[in-house]
Short mmCIF file of the C-alpha atoms (twelve columns), coordinates in Angstrom:
data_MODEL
# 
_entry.id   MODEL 
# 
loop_
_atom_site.group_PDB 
_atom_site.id 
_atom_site.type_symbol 
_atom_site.label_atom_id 
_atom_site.label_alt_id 
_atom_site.label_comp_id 
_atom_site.label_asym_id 
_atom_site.label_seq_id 
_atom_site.Cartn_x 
_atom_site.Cartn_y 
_atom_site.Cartn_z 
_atom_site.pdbx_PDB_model_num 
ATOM 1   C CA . UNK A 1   125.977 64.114  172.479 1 
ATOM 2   C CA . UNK A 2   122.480 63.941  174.316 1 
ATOM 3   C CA . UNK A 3   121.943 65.661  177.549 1 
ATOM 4   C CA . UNK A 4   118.856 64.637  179.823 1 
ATOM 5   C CA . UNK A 5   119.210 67.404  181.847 1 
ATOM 6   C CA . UNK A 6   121.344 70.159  181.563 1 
ATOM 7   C CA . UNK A 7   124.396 71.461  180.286 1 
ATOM 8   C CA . UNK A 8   126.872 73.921  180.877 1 
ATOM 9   C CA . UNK A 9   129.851 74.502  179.203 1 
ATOM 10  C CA . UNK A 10  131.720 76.987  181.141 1 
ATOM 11  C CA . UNK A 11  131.430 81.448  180.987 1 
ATOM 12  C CA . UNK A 12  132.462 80.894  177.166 1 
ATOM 13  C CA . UNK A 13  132.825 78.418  174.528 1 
ATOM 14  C CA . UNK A 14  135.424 79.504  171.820 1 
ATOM 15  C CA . UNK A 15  135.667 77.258  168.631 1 
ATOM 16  C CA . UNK A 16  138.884 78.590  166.820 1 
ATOM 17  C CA . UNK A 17  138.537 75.934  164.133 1 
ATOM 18  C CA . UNK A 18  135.522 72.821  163.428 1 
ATOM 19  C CA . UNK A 19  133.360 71.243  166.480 1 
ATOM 20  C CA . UNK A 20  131.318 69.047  166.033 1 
ATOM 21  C CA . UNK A 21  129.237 67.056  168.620 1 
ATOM 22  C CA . UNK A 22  127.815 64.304  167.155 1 
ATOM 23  C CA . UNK A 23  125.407 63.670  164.381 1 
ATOM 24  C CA . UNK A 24  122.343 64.833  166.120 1 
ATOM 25  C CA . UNK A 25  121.895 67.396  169.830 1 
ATOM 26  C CA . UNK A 26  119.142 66.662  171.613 1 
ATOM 27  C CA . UNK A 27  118.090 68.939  174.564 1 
ATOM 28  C CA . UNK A 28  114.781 67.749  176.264 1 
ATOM 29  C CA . UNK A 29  114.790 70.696  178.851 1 
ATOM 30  C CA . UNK A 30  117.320 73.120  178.880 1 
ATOM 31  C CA . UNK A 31  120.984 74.422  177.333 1 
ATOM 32  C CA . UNK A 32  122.627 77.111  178.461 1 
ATOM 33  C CA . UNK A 33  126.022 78.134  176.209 1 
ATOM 34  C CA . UNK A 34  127.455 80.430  178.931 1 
ATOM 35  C CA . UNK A 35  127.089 84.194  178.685 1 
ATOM 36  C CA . UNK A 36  128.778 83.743  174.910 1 
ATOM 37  C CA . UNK A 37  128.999 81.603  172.047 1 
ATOM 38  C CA . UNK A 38  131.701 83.034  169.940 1 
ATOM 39  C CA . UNK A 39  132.380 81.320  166.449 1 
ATOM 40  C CA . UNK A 40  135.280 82.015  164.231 1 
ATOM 41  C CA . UNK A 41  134.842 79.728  161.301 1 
ATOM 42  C CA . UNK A 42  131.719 77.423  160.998 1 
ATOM 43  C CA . UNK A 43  129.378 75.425  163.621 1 
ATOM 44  C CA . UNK A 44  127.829 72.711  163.258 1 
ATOM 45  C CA . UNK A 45  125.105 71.081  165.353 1 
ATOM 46  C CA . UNK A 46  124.901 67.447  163.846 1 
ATOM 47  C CA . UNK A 47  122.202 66.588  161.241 1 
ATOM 48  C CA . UNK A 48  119.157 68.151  163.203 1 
ATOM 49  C CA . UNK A 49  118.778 70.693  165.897 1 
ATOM 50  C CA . UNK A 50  115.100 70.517  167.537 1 
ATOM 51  C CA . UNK A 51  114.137 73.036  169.641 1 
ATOM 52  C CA . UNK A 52  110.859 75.239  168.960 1 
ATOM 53  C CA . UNK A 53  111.844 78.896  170.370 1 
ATOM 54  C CA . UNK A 54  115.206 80.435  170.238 1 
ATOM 55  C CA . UNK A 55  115.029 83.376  172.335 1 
ATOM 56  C CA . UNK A 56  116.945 86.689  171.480 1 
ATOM 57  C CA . UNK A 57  118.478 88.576  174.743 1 
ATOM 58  C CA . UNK A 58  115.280 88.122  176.790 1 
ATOM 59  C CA . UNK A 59  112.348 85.716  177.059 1 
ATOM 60  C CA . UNK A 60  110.301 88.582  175.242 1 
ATOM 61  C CA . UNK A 61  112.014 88.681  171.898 1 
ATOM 62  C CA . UNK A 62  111.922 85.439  169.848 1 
ATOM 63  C CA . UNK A 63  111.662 83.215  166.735 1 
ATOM 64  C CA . UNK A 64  109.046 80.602  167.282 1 
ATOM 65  C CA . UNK A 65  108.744 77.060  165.275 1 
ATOM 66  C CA . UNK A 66  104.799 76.145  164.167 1 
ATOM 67  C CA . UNK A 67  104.046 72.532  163.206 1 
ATOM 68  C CA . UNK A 68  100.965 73.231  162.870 1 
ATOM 69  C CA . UNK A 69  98.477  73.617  160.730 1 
ATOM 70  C CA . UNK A 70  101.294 74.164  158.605 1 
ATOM 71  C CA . UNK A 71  104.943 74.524  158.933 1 
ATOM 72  C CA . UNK A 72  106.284 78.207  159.825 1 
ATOM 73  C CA . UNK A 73  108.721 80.613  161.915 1 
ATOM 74  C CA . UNK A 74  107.122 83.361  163.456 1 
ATOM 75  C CA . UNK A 75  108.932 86.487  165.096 1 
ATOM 76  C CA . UNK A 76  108.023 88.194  168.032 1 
ATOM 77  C CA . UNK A 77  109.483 91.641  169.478 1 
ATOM 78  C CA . UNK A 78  108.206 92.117  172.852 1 
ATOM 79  C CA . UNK A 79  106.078 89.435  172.647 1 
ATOM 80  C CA . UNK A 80  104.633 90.786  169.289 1 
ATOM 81  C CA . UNK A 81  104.209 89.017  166.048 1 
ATOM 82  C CA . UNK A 82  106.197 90.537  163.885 1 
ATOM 83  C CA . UNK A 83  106.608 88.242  160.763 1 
ATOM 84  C CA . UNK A 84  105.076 84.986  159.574 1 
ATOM 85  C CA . UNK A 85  107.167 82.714  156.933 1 
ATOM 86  C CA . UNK A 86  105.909 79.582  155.246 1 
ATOM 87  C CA . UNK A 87  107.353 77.519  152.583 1 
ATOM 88  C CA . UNK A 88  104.794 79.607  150.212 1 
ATOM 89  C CA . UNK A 89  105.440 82.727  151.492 1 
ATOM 90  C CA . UNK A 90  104.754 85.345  154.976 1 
ATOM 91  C CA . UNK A 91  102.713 87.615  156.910 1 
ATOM 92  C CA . UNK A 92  103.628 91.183  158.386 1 
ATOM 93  C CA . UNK A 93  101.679 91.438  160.881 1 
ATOM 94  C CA . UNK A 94  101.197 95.172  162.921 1 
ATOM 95  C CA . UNK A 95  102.140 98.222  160.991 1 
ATOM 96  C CA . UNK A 96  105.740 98.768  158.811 1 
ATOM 97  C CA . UNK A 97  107.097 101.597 156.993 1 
ATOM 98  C CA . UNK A 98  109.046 101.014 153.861 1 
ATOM 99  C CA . UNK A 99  111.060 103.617 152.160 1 
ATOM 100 C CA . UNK A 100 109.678 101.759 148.400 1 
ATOM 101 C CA . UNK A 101 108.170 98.729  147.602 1 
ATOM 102 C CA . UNK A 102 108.902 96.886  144.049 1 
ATOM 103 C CA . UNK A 103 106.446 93.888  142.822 1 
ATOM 104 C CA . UNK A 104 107.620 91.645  139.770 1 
ATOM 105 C CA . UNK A 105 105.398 92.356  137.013 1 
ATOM 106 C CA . UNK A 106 107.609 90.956  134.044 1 
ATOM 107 C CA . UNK A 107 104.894 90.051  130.981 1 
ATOM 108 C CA . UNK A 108 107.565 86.787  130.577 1 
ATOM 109 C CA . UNK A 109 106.253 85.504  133.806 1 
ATOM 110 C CA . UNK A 110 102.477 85.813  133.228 1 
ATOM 111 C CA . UNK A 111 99.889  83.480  130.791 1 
ATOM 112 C CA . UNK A 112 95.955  84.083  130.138 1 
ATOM 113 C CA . UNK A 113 96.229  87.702  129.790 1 
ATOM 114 C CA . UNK A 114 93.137  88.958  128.592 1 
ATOM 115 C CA . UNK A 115 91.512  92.235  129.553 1 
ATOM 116 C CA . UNK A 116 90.254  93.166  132.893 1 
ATOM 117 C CA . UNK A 117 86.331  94.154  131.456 1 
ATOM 118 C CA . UNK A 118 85.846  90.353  130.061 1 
ATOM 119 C CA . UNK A 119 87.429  88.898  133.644 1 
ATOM 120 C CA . UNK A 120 84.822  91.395  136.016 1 
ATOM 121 C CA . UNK A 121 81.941  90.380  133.037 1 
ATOM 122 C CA . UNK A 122 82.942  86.434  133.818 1 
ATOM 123 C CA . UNK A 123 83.170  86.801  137.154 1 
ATOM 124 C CA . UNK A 124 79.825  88.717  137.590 1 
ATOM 125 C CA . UNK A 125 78.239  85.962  135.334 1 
ATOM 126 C CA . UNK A 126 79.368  83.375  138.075 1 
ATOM 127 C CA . UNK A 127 78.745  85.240  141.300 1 
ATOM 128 C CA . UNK A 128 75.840  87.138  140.412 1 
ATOM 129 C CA . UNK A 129 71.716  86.190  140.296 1 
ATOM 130 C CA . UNK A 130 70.285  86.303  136.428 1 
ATOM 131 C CA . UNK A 131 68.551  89.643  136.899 1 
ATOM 132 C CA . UNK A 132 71.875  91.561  138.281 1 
ATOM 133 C CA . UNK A 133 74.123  90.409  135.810 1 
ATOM 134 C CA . UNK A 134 75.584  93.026  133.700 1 
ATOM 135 C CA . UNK A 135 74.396  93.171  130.029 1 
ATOM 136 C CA . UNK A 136 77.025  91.678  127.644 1 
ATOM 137 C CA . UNK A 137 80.709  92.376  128.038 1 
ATOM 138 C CA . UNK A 138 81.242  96.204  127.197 1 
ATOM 139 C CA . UNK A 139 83.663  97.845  129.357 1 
ATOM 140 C CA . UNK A 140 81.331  100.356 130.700 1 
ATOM 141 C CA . UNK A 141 78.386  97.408  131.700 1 
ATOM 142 C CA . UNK A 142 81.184  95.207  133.698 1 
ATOM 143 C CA . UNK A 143 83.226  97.675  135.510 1 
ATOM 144 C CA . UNK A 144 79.533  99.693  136.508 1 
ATOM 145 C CA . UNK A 145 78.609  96.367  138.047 1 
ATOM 146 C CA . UNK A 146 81.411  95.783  140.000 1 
ATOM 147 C CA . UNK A 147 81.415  99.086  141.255 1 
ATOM 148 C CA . UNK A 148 77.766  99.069  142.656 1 
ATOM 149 C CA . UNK A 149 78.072  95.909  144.398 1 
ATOM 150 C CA . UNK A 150 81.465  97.308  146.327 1 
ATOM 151 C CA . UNK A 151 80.915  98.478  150.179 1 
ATOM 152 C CA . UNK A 152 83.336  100.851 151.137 1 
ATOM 153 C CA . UNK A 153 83.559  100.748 154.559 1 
ATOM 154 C CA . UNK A 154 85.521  102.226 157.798 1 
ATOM 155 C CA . UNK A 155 86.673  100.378 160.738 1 
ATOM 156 C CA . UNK A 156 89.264  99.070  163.520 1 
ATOM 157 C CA . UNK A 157 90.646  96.594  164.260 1 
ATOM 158 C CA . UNK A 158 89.963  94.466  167.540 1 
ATOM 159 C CA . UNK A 159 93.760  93.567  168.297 1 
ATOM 160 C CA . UNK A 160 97.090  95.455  167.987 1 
ATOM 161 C CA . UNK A 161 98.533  98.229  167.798 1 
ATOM 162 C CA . UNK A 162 96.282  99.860  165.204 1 
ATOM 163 C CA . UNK A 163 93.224  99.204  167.005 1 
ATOM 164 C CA . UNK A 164 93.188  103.137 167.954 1 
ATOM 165 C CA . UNK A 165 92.983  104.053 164.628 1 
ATOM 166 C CA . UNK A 166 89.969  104.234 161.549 1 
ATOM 167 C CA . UNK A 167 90.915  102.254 158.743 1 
ATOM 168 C CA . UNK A 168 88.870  102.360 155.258 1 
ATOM 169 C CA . UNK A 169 88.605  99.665  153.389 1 
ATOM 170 C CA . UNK A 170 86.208  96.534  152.164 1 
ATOM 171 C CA . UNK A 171 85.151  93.434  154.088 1 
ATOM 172 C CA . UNK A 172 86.818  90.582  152.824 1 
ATOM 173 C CA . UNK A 173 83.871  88.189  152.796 1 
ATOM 174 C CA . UNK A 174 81.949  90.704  151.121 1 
ATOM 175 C CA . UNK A 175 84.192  90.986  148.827 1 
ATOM 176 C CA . UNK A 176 84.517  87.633  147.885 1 
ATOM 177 C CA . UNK A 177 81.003  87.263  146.722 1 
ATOM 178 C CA . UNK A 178 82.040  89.931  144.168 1 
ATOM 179 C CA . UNK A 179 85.592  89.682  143.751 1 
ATOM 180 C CA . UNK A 180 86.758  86.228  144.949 1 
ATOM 181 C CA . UNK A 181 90.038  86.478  142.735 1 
ATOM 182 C CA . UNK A 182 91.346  89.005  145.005 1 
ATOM 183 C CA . UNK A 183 90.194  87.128  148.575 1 
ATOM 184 C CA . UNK A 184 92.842  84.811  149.515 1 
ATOM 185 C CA . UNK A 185 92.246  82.228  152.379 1 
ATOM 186 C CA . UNK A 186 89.653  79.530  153.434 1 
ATOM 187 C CA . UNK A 187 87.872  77.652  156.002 1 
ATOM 188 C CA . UNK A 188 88.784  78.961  159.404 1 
ATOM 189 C CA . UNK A 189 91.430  80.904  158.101 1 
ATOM 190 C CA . UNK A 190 91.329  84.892  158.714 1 
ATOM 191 C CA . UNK A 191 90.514  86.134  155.163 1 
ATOM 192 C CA . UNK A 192 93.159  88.373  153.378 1 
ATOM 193 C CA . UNK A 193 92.875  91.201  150.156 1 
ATOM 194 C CA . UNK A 194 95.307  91.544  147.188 1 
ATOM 195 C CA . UNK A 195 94.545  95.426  147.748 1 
ATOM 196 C CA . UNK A 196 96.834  96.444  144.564 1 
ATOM 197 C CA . UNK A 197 94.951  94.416  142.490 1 
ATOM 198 C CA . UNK A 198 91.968  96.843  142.860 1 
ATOM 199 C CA . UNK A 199 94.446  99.477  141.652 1 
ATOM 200 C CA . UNK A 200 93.633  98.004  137.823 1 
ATOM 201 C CA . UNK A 201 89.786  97.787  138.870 1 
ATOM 202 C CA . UNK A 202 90.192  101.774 139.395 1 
ATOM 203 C CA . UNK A 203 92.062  102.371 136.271 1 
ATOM 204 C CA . UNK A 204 90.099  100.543 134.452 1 
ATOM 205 C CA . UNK A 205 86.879  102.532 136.186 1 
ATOM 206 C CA . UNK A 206 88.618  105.723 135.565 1 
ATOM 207 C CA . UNK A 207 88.873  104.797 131.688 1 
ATOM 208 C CA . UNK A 208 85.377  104.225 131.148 1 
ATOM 209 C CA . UNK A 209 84.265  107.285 133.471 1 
ATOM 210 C CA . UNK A 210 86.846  109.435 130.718 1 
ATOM 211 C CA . UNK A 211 85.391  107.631 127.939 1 
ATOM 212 C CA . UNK A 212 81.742  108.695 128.994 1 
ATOM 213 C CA . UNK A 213 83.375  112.347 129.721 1 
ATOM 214 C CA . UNK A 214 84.712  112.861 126.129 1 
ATOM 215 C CA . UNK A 215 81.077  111.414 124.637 1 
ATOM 216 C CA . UNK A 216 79.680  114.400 126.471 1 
ATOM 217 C CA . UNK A 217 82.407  116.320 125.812 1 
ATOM 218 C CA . UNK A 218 81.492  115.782 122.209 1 
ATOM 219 C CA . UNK A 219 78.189  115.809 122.456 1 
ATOM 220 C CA . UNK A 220 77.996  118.989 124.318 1 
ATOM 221 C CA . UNK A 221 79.770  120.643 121.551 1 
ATOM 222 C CA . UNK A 222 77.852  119.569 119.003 1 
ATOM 223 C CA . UNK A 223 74.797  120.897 120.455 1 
ATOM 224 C CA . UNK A 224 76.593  123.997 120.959 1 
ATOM 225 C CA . UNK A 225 77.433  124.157 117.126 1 
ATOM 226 C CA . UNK A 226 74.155  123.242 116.452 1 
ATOM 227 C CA . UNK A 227 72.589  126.050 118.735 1 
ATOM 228 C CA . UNK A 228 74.840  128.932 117.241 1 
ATOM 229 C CA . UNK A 229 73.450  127.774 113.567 1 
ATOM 230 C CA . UNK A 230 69.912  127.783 114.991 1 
ATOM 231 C CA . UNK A 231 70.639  130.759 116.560 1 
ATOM 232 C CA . UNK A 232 72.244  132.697 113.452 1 
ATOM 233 C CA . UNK A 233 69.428  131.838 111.711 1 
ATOM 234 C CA . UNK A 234 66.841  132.814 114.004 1 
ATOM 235 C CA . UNK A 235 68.821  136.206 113.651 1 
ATOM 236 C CA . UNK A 236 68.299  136.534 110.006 1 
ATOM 237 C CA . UNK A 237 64.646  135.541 110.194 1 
ATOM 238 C CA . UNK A 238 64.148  138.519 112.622 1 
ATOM 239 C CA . UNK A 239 66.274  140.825 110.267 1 
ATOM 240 C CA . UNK A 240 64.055  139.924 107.671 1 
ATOM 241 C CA . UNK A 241 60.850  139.892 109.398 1 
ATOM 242 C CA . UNK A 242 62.110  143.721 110.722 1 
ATOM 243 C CA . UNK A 243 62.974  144.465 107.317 1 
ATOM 244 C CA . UNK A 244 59.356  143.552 105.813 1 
ATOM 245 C CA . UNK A 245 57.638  144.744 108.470 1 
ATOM 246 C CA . UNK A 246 59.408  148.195 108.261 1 
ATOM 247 C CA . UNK A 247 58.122  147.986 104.628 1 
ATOM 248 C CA . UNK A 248 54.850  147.128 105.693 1 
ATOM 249 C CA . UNK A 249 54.527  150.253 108.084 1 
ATOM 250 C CA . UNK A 250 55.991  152.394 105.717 1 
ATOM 251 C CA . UNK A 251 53.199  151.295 102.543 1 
ATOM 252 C CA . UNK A 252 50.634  151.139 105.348 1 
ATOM 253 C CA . UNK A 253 51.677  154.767 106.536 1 
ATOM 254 C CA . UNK A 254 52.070  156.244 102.597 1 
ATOM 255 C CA . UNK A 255 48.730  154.685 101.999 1 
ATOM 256 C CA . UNK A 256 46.780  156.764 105.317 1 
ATOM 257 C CA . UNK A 257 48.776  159.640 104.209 1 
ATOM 258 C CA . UNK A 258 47.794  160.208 101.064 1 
ATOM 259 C CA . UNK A 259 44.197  159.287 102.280 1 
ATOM 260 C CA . UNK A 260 44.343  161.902 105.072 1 
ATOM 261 C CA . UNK A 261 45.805  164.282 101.777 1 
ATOM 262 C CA . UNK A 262 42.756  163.972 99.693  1 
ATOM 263 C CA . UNK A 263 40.210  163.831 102.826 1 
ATOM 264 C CA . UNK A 264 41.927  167.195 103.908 1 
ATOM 265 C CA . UNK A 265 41.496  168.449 99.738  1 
ATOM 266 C CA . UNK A 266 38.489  167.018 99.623  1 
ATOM 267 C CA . UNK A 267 37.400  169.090 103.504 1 
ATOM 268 C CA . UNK A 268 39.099  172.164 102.117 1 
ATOM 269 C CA . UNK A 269 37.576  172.471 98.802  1 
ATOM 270 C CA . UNK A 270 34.364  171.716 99.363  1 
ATOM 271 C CA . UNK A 271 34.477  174.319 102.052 1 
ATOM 272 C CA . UNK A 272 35.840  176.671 99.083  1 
ATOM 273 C CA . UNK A 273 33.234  175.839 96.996  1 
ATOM 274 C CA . UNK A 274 30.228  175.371 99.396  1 
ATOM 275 C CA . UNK A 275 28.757  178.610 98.818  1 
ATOM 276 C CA . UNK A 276 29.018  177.443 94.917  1 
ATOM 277 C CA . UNK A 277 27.832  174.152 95.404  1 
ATOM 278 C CA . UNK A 278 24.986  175.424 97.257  1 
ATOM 279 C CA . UNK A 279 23.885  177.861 94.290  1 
ATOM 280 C CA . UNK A 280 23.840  174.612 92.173  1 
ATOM 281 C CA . UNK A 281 20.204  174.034 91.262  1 
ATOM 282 C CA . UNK A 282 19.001  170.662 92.650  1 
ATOM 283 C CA . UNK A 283 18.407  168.128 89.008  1 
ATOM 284 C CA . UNK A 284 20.761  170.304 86.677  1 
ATOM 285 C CA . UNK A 285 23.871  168.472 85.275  1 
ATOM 286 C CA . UNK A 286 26.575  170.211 85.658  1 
ATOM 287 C CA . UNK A 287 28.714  167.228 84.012  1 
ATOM 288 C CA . UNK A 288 30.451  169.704 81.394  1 
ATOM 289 C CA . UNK A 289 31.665  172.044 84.484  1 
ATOM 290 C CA . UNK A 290 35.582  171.248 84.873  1 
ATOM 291 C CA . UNK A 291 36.185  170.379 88.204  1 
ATOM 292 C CA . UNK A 292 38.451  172.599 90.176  1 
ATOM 293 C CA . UNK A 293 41.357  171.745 92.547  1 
ATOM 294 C CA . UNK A 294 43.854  173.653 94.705  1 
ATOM 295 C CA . UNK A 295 47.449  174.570 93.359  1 
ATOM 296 C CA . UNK A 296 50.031  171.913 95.231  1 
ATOM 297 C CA . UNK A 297 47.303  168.864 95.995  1 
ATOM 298 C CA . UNK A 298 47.223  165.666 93.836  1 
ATOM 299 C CA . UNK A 299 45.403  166.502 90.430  1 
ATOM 300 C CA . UNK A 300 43.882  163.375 91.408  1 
ATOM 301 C CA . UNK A 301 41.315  164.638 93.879  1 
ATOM 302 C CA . UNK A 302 38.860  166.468 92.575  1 
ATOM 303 C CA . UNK A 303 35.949  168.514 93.449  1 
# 
């Protein structure tokens, strides 16, 4: 059935069984199915229905056919894209709230695992000049080079409902000279981020920053180990050095006793004897006199 101009099929059109109107409907300007197309079982429209919008209730709610550049159906609510679907996949476009999100991560359907350090080393080796490469393939040296070169950065966007609000995130041509795994588009296209696939970058950043943590950690009690054995045996050096030097004071303290003992002996007997001495006749020996010494005083010190 073709119709050049239009066609209308009365208020209703009620299939209770199969209709079928021809192999192919053509409509080069416009078809109106009454207020109601009501189908029991199944319609079909021939081998090929061509038509590029189908509205929804009003002229502002609508699924929209793209040829180009590539084949999709786009969905607009109030003249808002809503949803983008290609043979490879979609686009949400605006915000949208979901009560959980799942992603397939199933180690069946993945090949060339290797760890994340030795991708961000390779990568770095490929994107970055000779003197900013990171040195070797350690965990620490890749993931540290990555994260320098990041730009965290805060924004809005020109279009859409979100354009009222900050957003923080990276700038997907920057981060394609770092990261270009995680940049998808090209050419003309408007640039896209695999955001969760920084989530492993962080982990992995987190790792190494714990790792570094628990060498200090270490370290930090060694040192303190360390510093209580220095410590204790600073301790007994001082005891010791105390100890000798109370030894010290006390010999050096006998010793200027005793010599203030026989300068006092020596003070009080010769005043005791002075008269005596001074009767002594100068030139006579008096070697075979006994010498004399108070009761109590060191025998020691005579006179």
């Amino acid at each position: 059935m073709s119709l050049l101009g239009a066609a209308h099929l009365g208020a209703s059109l009620a299939l209770r069984g199969f209709a079928r109107l021809g192999k192919s409907l053509s409509v080069l300007d416009y078809v109106e199915l009454g207020s109601s197309l009501s189908v029991r079982s199944f319609l079909r429209f021939g081998s090929a229905l061509a038509e590029s919008t189908i509205n929804f209730g009003n002229t502002h709610s609508y699924a929209k056919y793209v040829s180009s550049p590539a084949s999709s159906i786009e969905l607009y609510v109030e003249d808002n894209r809503g949803l983008s679907v290609t043979s490879t996949g979609g686009v949400l476009h605006g915000t949208w709230t979901s009560d959980g999100a799942v992603t397939t991560s199933d180690r069946r359907l993945k090949k060339s695992i290797v760890p994340l350090y030795k991708a961000l080393a390779e990568s770095a080796n490929k994107v970055a000049p000779g003197s900013q490469r990171p040195a070797g393939t350690e965990r620490a040296s890749a993931v540290g080079w990555v994260l320098r070169q990041l730009r965290p950065v805060s924004f809005k966007f020109k279009h859409g409902p979100e354009g009222k609000h900050s957003r923080y995130g990276f700038v997907a041509q920057e981060l394609q000279q770092v990261l270009p795994s995680v940049v998808r588009g090209q050419g003309d296209k408007h640039l896209s981020v695999v955001y969760q696939d920084l989530i492993a970058l962080l982990t992995l950043a987190t790792q190494v920053l714990q790792d570094k943590l628990n060498q200090q950690e270490e370290s930090i009690a060694a040192m303190m180990k360390y510093m209580k054995t220095l410590d204790e045996k600073i301790e007994s050096l001082l005891a010791k050095q105390r100890q000798e030097n109370i030894e010290q004071e006390k010999n050096t303290l006998t010793q200027h006793i005793q010599e203030l003992e026989k300068k006092l002996e020596y003070a009080l007997l010769k005043q005791a004897h002075g008269d005596k001495r001074a009767m002594m006749k100068p030139g006579k020996d008096y070697s075979d006199v006994e010498p004399e010494h108070i009761d109590g005083w060191p025998t020691a010190v005579q006179v």
